[in-house]
N, C-alpha and C positions, 0 to 999 in steps of 0.2 A: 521357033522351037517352043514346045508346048512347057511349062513346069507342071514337075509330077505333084499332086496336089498333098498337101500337105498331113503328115502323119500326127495322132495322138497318143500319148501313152502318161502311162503315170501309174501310181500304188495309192490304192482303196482300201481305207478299213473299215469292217463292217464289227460296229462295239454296240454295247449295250449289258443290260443286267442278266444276270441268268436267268435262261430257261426263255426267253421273249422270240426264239425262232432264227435264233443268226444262223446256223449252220444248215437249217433248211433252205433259207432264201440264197445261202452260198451255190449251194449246189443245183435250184434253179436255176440262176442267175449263170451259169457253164452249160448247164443243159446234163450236166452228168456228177454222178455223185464222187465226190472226194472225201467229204467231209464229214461225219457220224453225226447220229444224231437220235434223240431217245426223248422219252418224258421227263427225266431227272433234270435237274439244275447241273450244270458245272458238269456235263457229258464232255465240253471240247475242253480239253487242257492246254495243248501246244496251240503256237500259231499257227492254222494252213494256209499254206498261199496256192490258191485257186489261180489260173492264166485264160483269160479273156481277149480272143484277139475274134476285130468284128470288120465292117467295113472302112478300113482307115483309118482304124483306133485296135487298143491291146490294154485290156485293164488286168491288173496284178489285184487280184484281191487277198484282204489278208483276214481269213476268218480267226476272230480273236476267242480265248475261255471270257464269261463273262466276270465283270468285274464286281466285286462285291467286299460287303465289308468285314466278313469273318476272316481273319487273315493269322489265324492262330497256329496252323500247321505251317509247316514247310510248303508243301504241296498248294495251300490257298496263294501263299505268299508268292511263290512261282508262277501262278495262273496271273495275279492280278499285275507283276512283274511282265510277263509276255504281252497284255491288253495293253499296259500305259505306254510301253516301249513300241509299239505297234503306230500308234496315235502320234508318237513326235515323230515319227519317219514317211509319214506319205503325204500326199499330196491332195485327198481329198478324203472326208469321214461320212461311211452312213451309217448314223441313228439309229436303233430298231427300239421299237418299245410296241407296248400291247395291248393292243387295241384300246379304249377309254383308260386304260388305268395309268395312272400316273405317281409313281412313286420316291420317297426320299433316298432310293440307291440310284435312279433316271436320273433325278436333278446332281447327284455326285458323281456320275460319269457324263454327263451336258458340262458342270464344271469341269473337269480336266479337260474336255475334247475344247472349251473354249478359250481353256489356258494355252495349249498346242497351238492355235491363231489355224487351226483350217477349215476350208470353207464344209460345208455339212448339212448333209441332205438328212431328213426326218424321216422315219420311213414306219410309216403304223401299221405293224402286219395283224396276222390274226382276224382282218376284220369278217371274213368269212364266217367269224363263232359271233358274232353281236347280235343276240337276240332282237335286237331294234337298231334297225339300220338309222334309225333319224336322228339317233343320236352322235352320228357321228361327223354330222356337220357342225354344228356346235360347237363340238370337242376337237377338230380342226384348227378352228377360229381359236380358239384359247391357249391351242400349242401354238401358234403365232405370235404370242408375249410372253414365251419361255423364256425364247432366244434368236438367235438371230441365224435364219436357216436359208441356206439356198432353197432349198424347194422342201413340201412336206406332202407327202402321200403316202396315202392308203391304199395295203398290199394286204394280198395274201400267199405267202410264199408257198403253202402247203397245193394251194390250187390256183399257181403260177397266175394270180390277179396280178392285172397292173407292174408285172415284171418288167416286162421290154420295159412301157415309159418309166422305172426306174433307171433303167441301164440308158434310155435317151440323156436323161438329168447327167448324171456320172460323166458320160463322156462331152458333156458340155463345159465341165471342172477340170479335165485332163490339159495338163500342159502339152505342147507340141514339141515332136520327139522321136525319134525313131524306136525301133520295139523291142524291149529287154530281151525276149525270147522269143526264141523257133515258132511260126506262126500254128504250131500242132500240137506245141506243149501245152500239159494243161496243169501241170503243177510242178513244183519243185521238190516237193519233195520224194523220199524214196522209195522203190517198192514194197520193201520190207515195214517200213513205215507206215503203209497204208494197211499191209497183211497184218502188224499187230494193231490196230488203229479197227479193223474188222471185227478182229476177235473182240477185241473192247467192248464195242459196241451192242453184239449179241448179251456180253455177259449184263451192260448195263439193263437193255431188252429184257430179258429173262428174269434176271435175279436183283433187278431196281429196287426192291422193297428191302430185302436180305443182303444185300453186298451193297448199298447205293456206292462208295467209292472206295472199296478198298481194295480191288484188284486191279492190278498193272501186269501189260504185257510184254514178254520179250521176244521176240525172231531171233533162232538159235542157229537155224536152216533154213533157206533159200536159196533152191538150186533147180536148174531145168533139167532134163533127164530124159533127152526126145521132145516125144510128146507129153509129159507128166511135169510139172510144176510142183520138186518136192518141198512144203513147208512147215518146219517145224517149231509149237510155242511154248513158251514156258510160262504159266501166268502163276502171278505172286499174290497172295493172300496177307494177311496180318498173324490169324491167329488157325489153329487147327479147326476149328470149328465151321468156319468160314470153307475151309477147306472141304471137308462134308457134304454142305450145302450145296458150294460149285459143281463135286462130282455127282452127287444126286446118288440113288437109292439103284444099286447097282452099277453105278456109271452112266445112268441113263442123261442125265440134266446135262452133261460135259459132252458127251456126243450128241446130244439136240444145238447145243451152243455151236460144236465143230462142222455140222450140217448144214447149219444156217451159213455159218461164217465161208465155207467153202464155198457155196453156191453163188456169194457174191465176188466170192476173189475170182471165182471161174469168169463171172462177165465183166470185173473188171480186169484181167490180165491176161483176156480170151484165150484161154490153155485151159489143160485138165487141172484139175487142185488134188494131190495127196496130201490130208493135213491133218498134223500130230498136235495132240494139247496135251500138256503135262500141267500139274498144278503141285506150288512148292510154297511154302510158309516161310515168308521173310518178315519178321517182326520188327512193325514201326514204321515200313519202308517211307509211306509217305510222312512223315514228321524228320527225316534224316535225308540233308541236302543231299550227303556222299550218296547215298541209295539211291536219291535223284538221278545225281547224276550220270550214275552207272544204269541205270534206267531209259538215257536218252533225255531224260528232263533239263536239256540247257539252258542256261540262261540266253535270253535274246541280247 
């Protein structure tokens, strides 16, 4: 009697500073997008966990907000709360940072992930923008006495370089295990979750210069209807003003945003999208835990 050959599994997090490409290379790394993702710093807030199941193996990854050291709001204080919490719970860490640059917020998240004792793969994306590729041999060799890395390579997440042999690395660090989840699921989290997490996303897109973080969104409705996927959002502003800006000069900017964001929920939740945005002035919301938390903002 033959034995069935042995399974891998285990929880991945992919940390680093803001703005350095985690949430790109997440959804790479699936083959499909979960995870938002903009020019701005500090786009992911909550933890996503992305579900990776391959030949033999099933990686949980856990895309984290990036960590940093402005922690003066509520809202900062929560993101870097979700990141470290992230970091003591899995089984293996990947590194992202960017391209040559090497900065004193990298070396404060290399310290905590080495405080965690897990092993941790490097992962230097971006390198597709290095104006001079020769430089980045060099610069290799030098991340090599940072610290002490299972493996260090260079990616490009945007134009899926060097993906697979990251995900070879990962599932070389996975403990032997049977597989947390359904081998089809591809996240845990909600659909609703994902439909305000959309809307987000546009608003960061569009109005990054003007609003870079001050709108949050809620799913008020979510409901099927046949063939029609109805969803309705509520998104929260700070001040009247803000509010203005979001609906734009007729309502134009708020239906450009709705446009966008439905065409993506259509391919991700293969149905029609009917989808309502409303925009409402909640003062402070991100500096006030309770507004958090009525928000969906929980603590990990």
């Amino acid at each position: 009697m033959t034995a069935e050959p042995s399974r891998r599994c285990g929880y991945v997090a992919i940390v680093g500073r803001p703005n350095v490409g985690k949430s790109t290379l997440l959804n790479h790394l699936l083959g499909q997008k979960i995870s938002i993702t903009s020019r701005k710093p500090q786009t992911t807030r909550h933890q996503i966990t992305g579900i990776k199941t391959g030949a033999g193996h099933q990686i949980v990854f856990v895309d984290t907000p990036g960590l940093h050291r402005d922690a003066g709001r509520a809202i900062n204080r929560y993101m870097n709360r979700a990141a470290s919490s992230a970091i003591r719970d899995v089984d293996a860490v990947v590194l992202v940072v960017d391209r040559t640059s090497w900065t004193e917020e990298d070396s404060a998240v290399l310290q905590q992930v080495e405080r965690a004792g897990r092993p941790v793969i490097l992962a230097v994306n971006k390198v597709d923008l290095l104006a001079d590729k020769e430089v980045l041999l060099p610069h290799l060799g030098e991340l090599e006495h940072r610290g002490r890395f299972a493996a260090i390579l260079p990616v490009s997440a945007l134009r899926n370089h060097n993906v697979a042999a990251l995900e070879d690395e990962i599932v070389r660090l996975l403990p032997e295990s049977e597989y947390f989840f359904p081998e089809d699921q591809l996240t845990d989290r909600s659909q609703r979750f994902l439909a305000a997490e959309i809307v987000r996303e546009k608003i960061m897109r569009q109005l990054g210069e003007e609003l870079p973080y001050a709108a949050a969104v809620e799913i008020e409705e979510f409901s099927q209807e046949e063939d029609i996927l109805n969803i309705s959002a509520l998104i929260y502003v700070e001040r009247s003003g803000q509010k203005k800006i979001l609906i734009g000069d007729k309502g134009a900017r708020l239906r450009s945003i709705g446009a966008e964001a439905r065409r993506d929920m259509e391919l991700l939740f293969q149905s029609r999208v009917m989808l309502r945005l409303w925009v409402k002035v909640k003062s402070g919301w991100s500096d006030d835990a309770r507004a958090l938390r009525s928000l969906g903002y929980e603590d990990p």
